[in-house]
GUBALO-872618 format. One record per residue (C-alpha): x, y, z. Coordinates in steps of 0.2 Angstrom, whole numbers, plus 5000, padded with zeros to 4 digits. Layout:
// residues N
XYZ ...
//
This chain:
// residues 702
552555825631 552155665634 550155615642 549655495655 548055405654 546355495654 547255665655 546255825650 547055965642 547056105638 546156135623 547356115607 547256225594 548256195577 547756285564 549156295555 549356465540 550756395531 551756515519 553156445510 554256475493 554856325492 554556195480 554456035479 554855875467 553455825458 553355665448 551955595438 551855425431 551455475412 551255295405 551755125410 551954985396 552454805395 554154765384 553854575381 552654525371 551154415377 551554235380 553554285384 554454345398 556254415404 557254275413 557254255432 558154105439 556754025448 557253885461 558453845474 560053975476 561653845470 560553715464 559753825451 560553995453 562154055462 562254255469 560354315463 558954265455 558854415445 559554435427 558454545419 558354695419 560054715429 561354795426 561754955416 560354885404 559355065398 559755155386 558455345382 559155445368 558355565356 556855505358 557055325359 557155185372 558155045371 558154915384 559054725385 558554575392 558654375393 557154285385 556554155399 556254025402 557853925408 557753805392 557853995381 558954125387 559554215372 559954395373 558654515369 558354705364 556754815363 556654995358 555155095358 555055275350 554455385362 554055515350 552455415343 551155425356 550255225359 551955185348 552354965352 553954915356 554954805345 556154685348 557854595340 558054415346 560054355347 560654185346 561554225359 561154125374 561554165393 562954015397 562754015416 563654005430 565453975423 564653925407 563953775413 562153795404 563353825388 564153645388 562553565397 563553525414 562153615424 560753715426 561353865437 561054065429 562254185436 561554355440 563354435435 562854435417 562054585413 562054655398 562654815394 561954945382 562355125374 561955205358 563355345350 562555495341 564155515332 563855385321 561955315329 562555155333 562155015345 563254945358 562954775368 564154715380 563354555389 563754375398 565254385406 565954335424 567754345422 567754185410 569554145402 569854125383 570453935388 568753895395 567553985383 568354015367 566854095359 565954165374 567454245386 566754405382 565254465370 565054605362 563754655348 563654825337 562454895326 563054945308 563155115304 561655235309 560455085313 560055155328 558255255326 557955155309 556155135308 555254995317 555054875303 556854885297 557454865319 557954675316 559654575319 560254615300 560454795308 562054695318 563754655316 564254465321 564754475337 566454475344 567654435358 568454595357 568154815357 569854825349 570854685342 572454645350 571654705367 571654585382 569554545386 569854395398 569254395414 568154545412 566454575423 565154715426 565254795409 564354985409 564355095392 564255295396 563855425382 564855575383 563855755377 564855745362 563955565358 565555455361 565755325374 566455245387 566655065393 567255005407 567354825415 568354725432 569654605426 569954525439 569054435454 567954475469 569054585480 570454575468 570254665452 570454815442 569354935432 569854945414 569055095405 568955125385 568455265374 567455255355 567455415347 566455375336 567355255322 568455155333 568855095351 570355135360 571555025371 570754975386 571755095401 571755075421 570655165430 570655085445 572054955452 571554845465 572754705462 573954775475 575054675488 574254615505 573354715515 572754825502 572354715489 570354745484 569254785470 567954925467 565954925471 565255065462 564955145444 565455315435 564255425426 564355585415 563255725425 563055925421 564455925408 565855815421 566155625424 566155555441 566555395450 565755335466 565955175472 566655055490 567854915491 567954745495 569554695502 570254525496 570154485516 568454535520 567954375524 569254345535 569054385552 570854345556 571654465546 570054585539 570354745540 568854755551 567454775539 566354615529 566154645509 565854825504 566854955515 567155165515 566355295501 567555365489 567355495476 568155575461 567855675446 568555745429 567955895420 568455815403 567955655393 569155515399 569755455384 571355415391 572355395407 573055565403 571355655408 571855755425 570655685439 570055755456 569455715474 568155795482 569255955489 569555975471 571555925473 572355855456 572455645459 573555545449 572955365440 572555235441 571655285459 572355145473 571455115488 572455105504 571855035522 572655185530 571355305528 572855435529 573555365513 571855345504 571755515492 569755485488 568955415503 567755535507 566755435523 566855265533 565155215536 565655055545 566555165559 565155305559 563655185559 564154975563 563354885575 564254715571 566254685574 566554685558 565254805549 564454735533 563854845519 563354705506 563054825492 563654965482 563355135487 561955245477 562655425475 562155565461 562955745460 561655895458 562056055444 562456145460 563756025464 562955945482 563555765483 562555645490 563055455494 561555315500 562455155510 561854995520 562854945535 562254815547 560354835538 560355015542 560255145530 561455275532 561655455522 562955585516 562755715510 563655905509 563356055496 564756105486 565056275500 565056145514 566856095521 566255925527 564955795525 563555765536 562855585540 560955525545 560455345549 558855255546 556955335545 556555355527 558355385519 557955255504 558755075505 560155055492 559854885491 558454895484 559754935470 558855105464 560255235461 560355405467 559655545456 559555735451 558455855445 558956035448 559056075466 558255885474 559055735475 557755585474 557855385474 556555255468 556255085477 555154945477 554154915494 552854805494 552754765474 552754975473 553655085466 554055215481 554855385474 555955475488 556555635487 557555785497 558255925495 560255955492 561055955506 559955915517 559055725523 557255765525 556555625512 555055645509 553855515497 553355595482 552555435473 551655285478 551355155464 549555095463 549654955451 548754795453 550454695449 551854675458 553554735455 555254605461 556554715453 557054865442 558454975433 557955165431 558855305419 558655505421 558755615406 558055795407 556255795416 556055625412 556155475422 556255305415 556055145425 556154965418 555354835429 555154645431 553454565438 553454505451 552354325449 552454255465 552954095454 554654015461 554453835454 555953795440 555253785419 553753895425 554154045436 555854075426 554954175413 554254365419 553454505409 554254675411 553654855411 554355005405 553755185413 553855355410 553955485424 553755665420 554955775433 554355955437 554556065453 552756115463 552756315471 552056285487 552256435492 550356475495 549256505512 548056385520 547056385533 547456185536 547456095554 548755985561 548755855573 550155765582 549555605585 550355585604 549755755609 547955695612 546455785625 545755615629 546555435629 546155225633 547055165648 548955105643 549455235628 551155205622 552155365615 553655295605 554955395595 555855415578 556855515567 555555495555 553855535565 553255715562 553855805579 554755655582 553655555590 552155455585 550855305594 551555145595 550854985601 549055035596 548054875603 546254855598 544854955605 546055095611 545755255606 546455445605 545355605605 545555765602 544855925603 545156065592 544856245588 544356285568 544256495563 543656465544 542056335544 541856205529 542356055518 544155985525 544955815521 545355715533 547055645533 547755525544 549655495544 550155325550 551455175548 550555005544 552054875538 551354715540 549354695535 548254735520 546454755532 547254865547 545554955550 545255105562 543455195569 543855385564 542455485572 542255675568 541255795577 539755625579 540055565562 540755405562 541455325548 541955135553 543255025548 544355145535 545455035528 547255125535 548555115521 549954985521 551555055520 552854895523 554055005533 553855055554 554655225547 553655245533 552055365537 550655375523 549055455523 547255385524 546055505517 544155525522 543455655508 542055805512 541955805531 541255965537 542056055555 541256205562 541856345568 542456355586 542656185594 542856015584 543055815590 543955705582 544155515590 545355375580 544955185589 546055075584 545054885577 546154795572 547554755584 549554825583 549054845565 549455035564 550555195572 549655335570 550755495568 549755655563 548155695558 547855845546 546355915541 546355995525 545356145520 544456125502 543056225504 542656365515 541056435514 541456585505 542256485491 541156415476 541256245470 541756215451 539956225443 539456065434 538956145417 540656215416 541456055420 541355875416 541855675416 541455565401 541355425398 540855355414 540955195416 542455175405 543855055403 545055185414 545255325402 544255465405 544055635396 543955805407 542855945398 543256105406 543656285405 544656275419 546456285418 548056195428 546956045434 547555935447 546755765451 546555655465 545955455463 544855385479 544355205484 542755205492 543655215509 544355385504 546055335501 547255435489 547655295476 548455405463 548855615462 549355725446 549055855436 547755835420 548755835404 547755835386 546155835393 546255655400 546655555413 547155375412 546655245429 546655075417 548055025429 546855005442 545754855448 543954845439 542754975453 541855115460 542955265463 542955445466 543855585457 544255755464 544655895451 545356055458 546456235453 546856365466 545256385469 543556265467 543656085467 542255945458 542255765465 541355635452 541055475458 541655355442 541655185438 543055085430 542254925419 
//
């Protein structure tokens, strides 16, 4: 129900007994280093796009450039700046705890658009490039397929298409021995006699067996095929069509996706670019990227004889061919374009991000007319279901879709963050599961799943555009632990819609979204309005104050939040760069009585904030003892972010504050310590808990 100005209620009681067995993904950021070494940086073409670059500016990491296997991480990069380029890999072994990462220089240098920077005609990168790795645990070797954009023999005899291998188990060799003699010369071919011309987009699959596949476009934008090719471990096969979109008009067209080995089958995801979908003339009504298909084998495709399926599990012959009558399309699963474009001809200018769970839901992310679209059914369902916009993760962002057990989760980058969104198969209620407090800023990143673990390789983002200085970036490396949280418990919490206020200003605007808890939230909050409202509380004590609001566009959006007399002025509400993005703003230890309570939010700074919901959550009731200090401490403090917890208490769970009462950071204590040094030089709280006490420490990062 919606209120007119000054309108008194009924009181509005909400306290909420929640029982739930649930759970929910949980993903805690467990270390976060930088790959290059101090003084060097990955590539990035800083400049003007066709002066400097063509497509993109990024180069590194992009592409299918991570490799985690037995306990090792192998990433590939270009060494920046412009006047440098030469292709790089770092490993780090993950088994040795503080271990470095070390790194083999190539002579290999990125040539550029149409080799251009090769033969010193130019000075334009070409984000097609990337660089391809996998590592066989047949024979533990390292393969490198890199800098290639369908480049002829003719034109560049020695750099048409590059490919680099490790000798025979070299792959986990110890870190002093990890240098180029571990490499064969590189070569222009996989197998010799086999046609490499022309080739683009080069991904390197592992099998469970520990073979490979490598797969490529020959061919051009909207006119191309996929090539695939199998190493079983000694030798590479003949390159075989997997895909042919070098068909006749209308139907010609080329494929925008990826495959990938999950639970034991391969699949293929991927759209189409018609060869006309930059004419509209004779498009077939759709600009770049069109449709969603899907197929899958149950075997490893070491051939074209491997029997392939579409999603109703109907055999599909090879190589798959892509058809503008829907009718006549075997693995078109969905048409985003007619479900969800606003344009005449609907544009989706990216590749679709899709995973597959171990039950078998499917799930496929798109972008059409800068809308976010998702599709999604579990293996029992006959037919997919589609959302649009709120928080369904951007694809564009270029994040993939991934598994673990029964939730389907994305990672993106929003304001310099890394922002983790998650639901649950089959269904489209993302939720965010983690918010990257860094001081730096991120521009790009590649992440890979194996397991519990999450791994995701990032570029800084230096703000520095100018060509010879901001073409040369560090990157990162972190490492996400993946676990499921039982909420199925019972608390005595207290919730909030925002719009369904006692008291209001004059002029309170109710807007609505998909993505606002109850669908609804405050929009349009000007400065000095205000929303109040009046509560009953059963269990007296110690709640948080949370405040769940959208903030896209400033970093001071400051609010009044007044609670039972109490005020506390100017909290700094989160910034969330997104309208439908709603994240909490926390006020530690506020205390509500039993019977009727207040609370008042006045808006300060103006249309800085949407308010959606305010929580109040219950830490301590007065029946409920705090840890007791003796039995429980924080040391050293000040320290340079790392501290160690003493306690006898089990399954700890820490919250970080600001001074505002933010959340900046949440996880579960592992070995006794907990690590901030990723936060800014300050005064902070920390907030220990189980299942039953809590401790708050007020610490000091020096």
């Amino acid at each position: 129900m919606k209120k007119n100005q000054f309108v008194l209620f009924v009181l509005i009681v909400f306290v909420s007994i929640t029982i739930t067995a649930q759970k929910e993904l949980n993903a805690v950021l467990d270390n976060s280093t930088k790959v290059t070494p101090d003084g060097e940086g990955g590539l990035y073409f800083a400049g003007t796009k066709d002066v400097n670059y063509r497509f993109s500016q990024r180069i590194s990491p992009h592409g299918d450039c991570v490799d985690v296997v037995n306990g090792y991480a192998f990433v590939t990069w270009y060494k920046g700046g412009m006047d440098t380029r030469n292709l790089m890999l770092s490993r780090k072994n993950l088994n040795v705890l503080n271990s470095s990462w070390v790194t083999i220089e190539f002579p290999h240098k990125h040539v550029g658009q149409g080799g251009e920077l090769l033969n010193g005609t130019g000075i334009r990168g070409d984000s097609h490039n990337t660089a391809a790795i996998g590592v066989s645990t047949i024979d533990n070797t390292i393969h490198i397929l890199y800098d290639m954009h369908a480049y002829r023999s003719s034109s560049l005899p020695n750099d048409f298409f590059n490919y680099s291998v490790s000798k025979t188990n070299m792959a986990f060799v110890p870190d002093n021995e990890f240098t180029l003699d571990i490499f064969n010369p590189k070569r222009n071919y996989l197998k010799s006699g086999e046609d490499y011309e022309r080739m683009t987009y080069p991904m390197i699959h592992r099998a469970d067996d520990g073979s490979l596949i490598a797969r490529y476009r020959q061919g051009g934008s909207g006119n191309g095929d996929i090539l695939l090719a199998h190493y079983n471990g000694n030798v590479w096969s003949n390159n075989w069509l997997f895909h042919e979109g070098t068909l006749a008009l209308p139907n010609r067209n080329n494929m925008y996706g990826g495959e990938r080995f999950l639970n034991g089958k391969f699949y293929s995801g991927f759209s189409i670019r018609y060869s006309t979908n930059n004419d509209a003339n004779t498009s077939n009504g759709y600009m770049l990227n069109s449709g969603l298909y899907y197929a899958y084998t149950n075997g490893i495709p070491a051939n074209a004889s491997t029997p392939w399926f579409d999603v109703n599990d109907t055999s599909i012959s090879l190589p798959i061919q892509n058809n503008i009558n829907p009718n006549l399309d075997p693995v078109q699963i969905a048409q985003p374009g007619d479900d969800y474009g606003t344009a005449t001809f609907p544009k989706s200018s990216s590749d679709p991000a899709w995973t597959v769970t171990e039950n078998g839901a499917i799930h496929f992310v798109q972008r059409v007319d800068n809308r976010n679209v998702h599709y999604y059914k579990l293996a029992t369902d006959a037919n997919f279901s589609s959302d649009v916009d709120g928080v369904i993760p951007n694809p564009q962002t270029r994040g993939e879709l991934y598994s673990y057990k029964n939730h389907v989760f994305m990672v993106e980058i929003i304001g310099g963050n890394i922002i983790i969104k998650t639901t649950l198969e089959g269904q489209n209620n993302w939720k965010i599961v983690h918010i990257g407090t860094e001081t730096i800023n991120f521009n790009h990143f590649d992440a890979f799943v194996t397991g519990d673990k999450l791994y995701v390789y990032l570029m800084q983002d230096t703000g520095n555009n100018t060509p010879g200085v901001g073409d040369k970036r560090p990157l990162y490396f972190q490492e996400f632990t993946l676990s499921e949280v039982d909420t199925s418990e019972e608390t005595d919490n207290i919730s909030l819609e925002a719009e369904d206020y006692t008291t209001a200003s004059i002029d309170i605007n109710i807007g609505t979204s998909t993505s606002a808890s109850g669908g609804e939230y405050i929009d349009s909050f000007a400065s000095n309005q205000f929303i109040e409202h009046k509560f009953q509380v059963t269990t007296a004590g110690t709640y948080d104050f949370i405040l769940f609001a959208a903030n896209r566009n400033r970093d001071d959006s400051i609010m009044d939040i007044e609670i039972n007399g109490t005020l506390y002025d100017d909290v700094l509400i989160t910034r969330t760069f997104d309208w439908n993005i709603y994240l909490e703003t926390r006020i530690p230890d506020v205390t509500l009585i039993q019977g009727e309570n207040t609370v008042r939010l006045t808006q300060q700074r103006s249309l800085s904030s949407e308010p959606d919901k305010i929580e109040f959550e219950l830490t301590s009731a007065l029946s409920i003892n705090d840890f007791n200090a003796r039995d429980l401490s924080v040391y050293p403090n000040p320290s340079d972010g790392v501290f160690n917890i003493k306690s006898n208490n089990q399954n700890l769970k820490y919250n970080l504050m600001n001074i505002q009462g933010q959340v900046l950071e949440k996880g579960s204590v592992s070995q006794n310590k907990v690590d901030f040094s990723n936060h800014a030089r300050g005064i902070y709280f920390v907030e220990l808990s189980n299942e039953t006490n809590r401790f708050v420490k007020k610490i000091v990062i020096k």
